[in-house]
C-alpha positions in Angstrom: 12.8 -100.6 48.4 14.8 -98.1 49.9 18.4 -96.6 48.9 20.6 -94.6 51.6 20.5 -90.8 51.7 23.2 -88.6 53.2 20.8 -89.0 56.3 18.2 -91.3 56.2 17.1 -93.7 54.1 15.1 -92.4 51.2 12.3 -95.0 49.4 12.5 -95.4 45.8 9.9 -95.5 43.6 9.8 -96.6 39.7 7.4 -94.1 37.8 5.0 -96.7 36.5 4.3 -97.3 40.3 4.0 -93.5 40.9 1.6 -93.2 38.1 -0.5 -95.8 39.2 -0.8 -94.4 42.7 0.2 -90.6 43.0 -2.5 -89.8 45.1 -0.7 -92.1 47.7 2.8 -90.7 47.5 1.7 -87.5 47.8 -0.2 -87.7 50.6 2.8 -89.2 51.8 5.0 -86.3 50.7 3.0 -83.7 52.3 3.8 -85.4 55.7 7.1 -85.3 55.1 8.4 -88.1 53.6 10.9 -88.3 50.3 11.3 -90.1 47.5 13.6 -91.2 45.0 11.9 -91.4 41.1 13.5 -94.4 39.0 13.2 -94.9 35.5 13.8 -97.9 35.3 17.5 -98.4 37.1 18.4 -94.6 37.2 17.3 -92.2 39.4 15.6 -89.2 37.5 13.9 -87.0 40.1 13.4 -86.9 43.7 9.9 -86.1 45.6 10.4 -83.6 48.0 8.0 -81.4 50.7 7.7 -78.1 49.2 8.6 -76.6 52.6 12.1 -78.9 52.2 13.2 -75.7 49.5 12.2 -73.4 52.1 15.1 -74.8 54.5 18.2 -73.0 53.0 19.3 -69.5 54.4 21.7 -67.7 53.1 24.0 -66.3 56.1 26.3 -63.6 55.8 30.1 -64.3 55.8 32.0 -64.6 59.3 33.4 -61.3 61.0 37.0 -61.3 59.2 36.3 -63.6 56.3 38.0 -62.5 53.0 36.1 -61.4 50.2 35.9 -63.9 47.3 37.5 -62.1 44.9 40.5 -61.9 47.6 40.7 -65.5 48.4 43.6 -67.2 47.0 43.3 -69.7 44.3 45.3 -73.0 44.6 48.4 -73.8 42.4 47.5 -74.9 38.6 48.2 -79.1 38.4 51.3 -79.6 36.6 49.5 -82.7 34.8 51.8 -83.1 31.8 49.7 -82.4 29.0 47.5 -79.4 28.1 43.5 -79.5 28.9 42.6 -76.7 26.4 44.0 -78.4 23.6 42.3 -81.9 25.0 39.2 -79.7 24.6 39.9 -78.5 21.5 40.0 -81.3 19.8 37.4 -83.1 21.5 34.8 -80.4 20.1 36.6 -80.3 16.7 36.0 -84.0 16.6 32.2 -83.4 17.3 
């Protein structure tokens, strides 16, 4: 079975299936492939090449980008009722 990524379309794979035949999948894995791990109906974990991780470089800003501490922050929501006391009272309820 397979499920769609953001760009291709990852193979998912229960864990009673993976048990039984991990050998396979990460053979499979070290050529490249992914999967998706399911216990039973929910995805739990996805297989991934360890040189996958390796992918993400962290690049310096543009010429002439602000700072983060000087980028503006949006407007607060006007959403008629106060989220701190929601909070509040959800934990005191706890």
């Amino acid at each position: 079975m397979t499920i769609l990524g953001h760009i291709m379309a990852m193979p998912k794979v229960r864990i009673a299936r993976l048990k039984a035949r991990l050998s396979y999948y990460l053979r499979r894995v070290r050529k490249g492939q992914t999967f998706t791990v399911y216990y039973r109906d929910t995805p739990v974990a996805d297989l991934v090449p360890h040189f996958a991780r390796r992918k993400l470089k962290i690049r310096p800003p543009l010429p002439g980008a602000l700072p983060l501490h000087e980028i503006p922050l949006p407007e607060p929501l006007d959403l008629g009722f106060d989220i701190v006391e929601l909070l509040l009272e959800d934990r005191a309820r706890r």
